[in-house]
LUMDRENSE-209504 format. One record per residue: residue number from 1; residue in three letters; chain; x, y, z of N, C-alpha, C in turn. Coordinates in pm, whole numbers, always signed. Layout:
<nodes>
i  aa  ch  n.c1  n.c2  n.c3  ca.c1  ca.c2  ca.c3  c.c1  c.c2  c.c3
NUM  ALA  A  X  Y  Z  X  Y  Z  X  Y  Z $
...
</nodes>
This chain:
<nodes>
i  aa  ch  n.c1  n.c2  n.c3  ca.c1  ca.c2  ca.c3  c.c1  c.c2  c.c3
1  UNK  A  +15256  +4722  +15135  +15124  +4678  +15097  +15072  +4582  +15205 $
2  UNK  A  +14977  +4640  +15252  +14857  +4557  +15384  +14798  +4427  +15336 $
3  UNK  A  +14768  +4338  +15397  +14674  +4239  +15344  +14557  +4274  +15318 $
4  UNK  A  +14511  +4440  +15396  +14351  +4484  +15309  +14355  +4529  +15153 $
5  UNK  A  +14488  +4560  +15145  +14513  +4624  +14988  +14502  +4488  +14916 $
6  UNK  A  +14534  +4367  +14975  +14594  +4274  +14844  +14453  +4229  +14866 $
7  UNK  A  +14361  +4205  +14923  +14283  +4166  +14955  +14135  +4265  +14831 $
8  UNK  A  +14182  +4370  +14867  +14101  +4473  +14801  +14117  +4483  +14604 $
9  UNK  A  +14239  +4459  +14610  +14267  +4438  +14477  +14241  +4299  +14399 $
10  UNK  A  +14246  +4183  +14478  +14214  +4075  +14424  +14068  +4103  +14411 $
11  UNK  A  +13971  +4113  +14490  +13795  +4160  +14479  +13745  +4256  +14335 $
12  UNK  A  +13911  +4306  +14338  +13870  +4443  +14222  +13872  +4322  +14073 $
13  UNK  A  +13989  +4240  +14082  +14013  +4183  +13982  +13896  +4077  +13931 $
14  UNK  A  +13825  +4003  +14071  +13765  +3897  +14055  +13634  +3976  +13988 $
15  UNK  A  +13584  +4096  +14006  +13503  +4125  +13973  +13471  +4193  +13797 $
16  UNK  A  +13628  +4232  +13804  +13614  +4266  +13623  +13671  +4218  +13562 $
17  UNK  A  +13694  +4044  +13610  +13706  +3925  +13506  +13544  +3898  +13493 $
18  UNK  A  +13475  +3871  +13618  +13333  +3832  +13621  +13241  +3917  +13528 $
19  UNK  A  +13266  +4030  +13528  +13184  +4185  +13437  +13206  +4129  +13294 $
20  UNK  A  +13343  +4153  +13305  +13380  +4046  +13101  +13352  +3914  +13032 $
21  UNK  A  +13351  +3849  +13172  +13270  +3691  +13088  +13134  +3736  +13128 $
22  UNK  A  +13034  +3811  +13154  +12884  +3847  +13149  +12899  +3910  +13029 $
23  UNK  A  +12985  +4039  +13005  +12957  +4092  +12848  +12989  +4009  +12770 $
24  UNK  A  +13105  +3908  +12710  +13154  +3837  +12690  +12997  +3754  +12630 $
25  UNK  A  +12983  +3725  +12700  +12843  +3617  +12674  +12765  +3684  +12653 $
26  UNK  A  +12662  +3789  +12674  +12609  +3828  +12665  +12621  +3907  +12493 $
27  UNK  A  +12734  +3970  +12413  +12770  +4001  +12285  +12750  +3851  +12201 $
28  UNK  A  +12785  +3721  +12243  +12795  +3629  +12165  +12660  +3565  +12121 $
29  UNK  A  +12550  +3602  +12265  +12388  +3537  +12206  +12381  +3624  +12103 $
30  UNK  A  +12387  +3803  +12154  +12315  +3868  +12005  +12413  +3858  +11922 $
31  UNK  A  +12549  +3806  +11907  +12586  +3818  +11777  +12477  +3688  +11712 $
32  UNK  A  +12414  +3609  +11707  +12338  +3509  +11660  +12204  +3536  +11657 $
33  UNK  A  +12164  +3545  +11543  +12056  +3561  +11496  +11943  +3527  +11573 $
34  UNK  A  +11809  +3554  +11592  +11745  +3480  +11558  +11674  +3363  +11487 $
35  UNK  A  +11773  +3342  +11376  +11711  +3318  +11259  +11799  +3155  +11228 $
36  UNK  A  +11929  +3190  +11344  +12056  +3141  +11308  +11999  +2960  +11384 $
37  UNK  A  +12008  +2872  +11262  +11962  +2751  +11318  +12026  +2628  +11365 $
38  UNK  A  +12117  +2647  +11452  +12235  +2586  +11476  +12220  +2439  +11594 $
39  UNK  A  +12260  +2338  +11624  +12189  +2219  +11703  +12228  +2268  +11832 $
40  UNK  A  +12313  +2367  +11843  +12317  +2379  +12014  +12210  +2493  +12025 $
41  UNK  A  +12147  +2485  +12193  +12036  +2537  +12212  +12132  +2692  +12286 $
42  UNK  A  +12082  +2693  +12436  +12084  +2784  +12529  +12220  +2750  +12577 $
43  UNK  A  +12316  +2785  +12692  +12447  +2779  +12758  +12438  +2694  +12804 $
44  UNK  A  +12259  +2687  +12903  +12265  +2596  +12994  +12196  +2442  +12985 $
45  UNK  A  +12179  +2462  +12854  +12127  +2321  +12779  +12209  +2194  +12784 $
46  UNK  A  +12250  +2114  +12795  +12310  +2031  +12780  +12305  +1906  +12649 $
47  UNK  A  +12420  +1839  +12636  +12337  +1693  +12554  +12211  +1665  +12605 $
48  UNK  A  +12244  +1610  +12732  +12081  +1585  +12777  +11940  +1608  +12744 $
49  UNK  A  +11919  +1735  +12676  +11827  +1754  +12593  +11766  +1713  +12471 $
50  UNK  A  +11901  +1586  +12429  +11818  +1542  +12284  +11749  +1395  +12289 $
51  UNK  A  +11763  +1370  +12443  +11673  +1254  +12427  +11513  +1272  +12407 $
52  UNK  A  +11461  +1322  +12377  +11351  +1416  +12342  +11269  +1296  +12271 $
53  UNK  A  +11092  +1238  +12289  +11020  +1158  +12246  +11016  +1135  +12107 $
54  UNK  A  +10996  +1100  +12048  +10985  +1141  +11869  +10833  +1082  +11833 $
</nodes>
């Protein structure tokens, strides 16, 4: 085994771990409703968002 093979196979791997945490995430928004009224927002929301004016 060449260093292009190990090389080629790690790319293969990095990429359909990357494919599964996109579906991965992507199954978990629509498993949640619309409707579903829960205090966390978006992925990329943070705490930071609840200092919010009142």
């Amino acid at each position: 085994m060449t260093q292009q093979d190990l090389l080629f196979l790690v790319m293969i791997l990095i990429g359909v771990s990357s494919l599964t945490i996109i579906i991965v995430q992507f199954v978990r928004s629509r498993r949640r409703g619309p409707d579903d009224d829960t205090r966390s927002g978006n992925w990329w929301e943070g705490p930071w968002d609840d200092d919010r004016k009142r």
